[in-house]
C-alpha angles and dihedrals in degrees: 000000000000114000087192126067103259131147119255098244129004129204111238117203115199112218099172095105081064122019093019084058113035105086078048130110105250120278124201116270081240091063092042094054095042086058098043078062094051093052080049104052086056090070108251119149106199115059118180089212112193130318134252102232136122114293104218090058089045107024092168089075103042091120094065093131084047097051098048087039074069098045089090091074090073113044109169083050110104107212140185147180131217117239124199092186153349091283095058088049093057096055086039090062091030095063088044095270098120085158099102141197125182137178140229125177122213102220137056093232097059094028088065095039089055113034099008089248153103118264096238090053082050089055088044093061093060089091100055090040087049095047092038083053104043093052091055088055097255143104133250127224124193122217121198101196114189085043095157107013141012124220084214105032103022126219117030111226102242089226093050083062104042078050096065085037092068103031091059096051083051084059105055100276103144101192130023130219131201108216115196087191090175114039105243114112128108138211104266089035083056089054093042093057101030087059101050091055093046091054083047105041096043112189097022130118107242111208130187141216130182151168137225102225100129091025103248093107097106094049088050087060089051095046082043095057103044086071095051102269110156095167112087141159125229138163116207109240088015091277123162139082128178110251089214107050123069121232099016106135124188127317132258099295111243097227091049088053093041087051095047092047097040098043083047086049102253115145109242098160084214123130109233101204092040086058091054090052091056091048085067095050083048086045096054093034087061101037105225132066121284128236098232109126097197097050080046094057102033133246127301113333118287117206118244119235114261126235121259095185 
């Protein structure tokens, strides 16, 4: 019944175990797996589980090893966990994660901010990530954050981005992914890149994330979606926040984007009610109220009981 056009089904990532969490205080790794349960039990079927970093500059996900040494317990689950080097990679495969993230920024200012590097240092490591990632039996993604604009050095030329795109899958990364970072894109800015990338990465998937800083994230799914796009990026409770770039405030809250997509009749095989329970477990994990309107408001409208007086 869609009157727009939508796929029929998308595929939701939830990212809230990492992003959502890592401008957080430290949780235990109890809480944390209670809640990974919780995120499970919606439905979803891709978890971004934790991240392979340092943990002085993200303290939140110090327990990394710990997390993914859980993850058997759910084994039609696929996880993943995000990379900012090789490094990283190395500790991921190392603790039995050979499903890899990594990111590259596309500018110079946030580049250096996150991963002490150049962008275009950031692009050379893809080989060694890629090759670390397939011998362990596992894939690579690649994820440009800053896509569209920078916090230090502003707008991102789109073919500067389109650019790294196609040199890292030169370089062995089997799927791409479009960070907002920011928050700052906007629907026709999201075509206008997506499908760039697509005419120049023929044959690979093109995901999205995005965040809801200036509140068009969830525009720029719809926008997303109506030219195909299945892989998108969600936090449960709208939690998230980049801890290098200034400004960038949670992502695009799951059960926002389940309820857009279902109510619009896009497949998303997640449980909505499922998704507001684990946003109180998200809520009392963290401590402090989420921005998400929608887990704010309720589900889908209840009627209310008529008067009989």
């Amino acid at each position: 019944m869609p009157y727009l056009p939508l796929p029929r089904a998308v595929d939701l990532r939830e990212v809230g175990l990492r992003d959502g969490l890592q401008l957080e205080k430290p949780i235990p790794l109890e809480e944390k797996l209670e809640l990974l349960g919780a995120v499970v039990a919606t439905g979803v079927r891709r978890v971004e589980a934790t991240s392979f970093v340092s943990p002085k500059a993200v303290p939140a996900l110090a327990d990394a090893e710990q997390v993914v040494d859980e993850l058997k317990q759910w084994p039609d689950v696929h996880f993943s966990a995000l990379v900012a080097g090789l490094g990283g990679a190395r500790r991921a495969v190392a603790a039995g994660m050979p499903e890899l993230e990594y990111v590259i920024s596309a500018s110079d200012g946030h580049s250096l901010a996150n991963a002490r590097r150049t962008s275009a240092q950031a692009v050379d490591a893809v080989a060694d990530i890629a090759a670390l990632a397939h011998e362990a039996g596992g894939a690579c993604e690649a994820i440009i954050a800053v896509a569209w604009d920078c916090p230090f050095d502003g707008r991102t030329p789109a073919d500067h981005v389109v650019d790294i795109a196609r040199k890292a899958v030169d370089l062995g990364a089997d799927r791409l992914c479009l960070g907002d970072t920011i928050g700052t894109t906007t629907p026709g800015r999201v075509v206008e890149l997506v499908e760039a990338v697509r005419a120049a990465c023929p044959g690979r998937d093109v995901g999205v994330h995005f965040h809801n800083t200036r509140g068009a994230g969830l525009a720029c799914v719809l926008a997303a979606a109506q030219i195909g796009v299945t892989q998108i990026d969600a936090s449960v409770g709208g939690l998230g926040g980049c801890p290098f770039a200034p400004g960038a405030s949670g992502n695009i809250a799951t059960e926002e984007v389940v309820y857009l997509l279902e109510e619009s009749g896009v497949s998303t095989g997640i449980d909505l009610d499922r998704v507001l329970e684990a946003a109180a477990v998200a809520e009392r994990a963290v401590g402090h109220a989420l921005s998400s309107n929608l887990y704010r408001a309720g589900g889908r409208l209840q009627p209310r009981p008529r008067r009989t007086d």
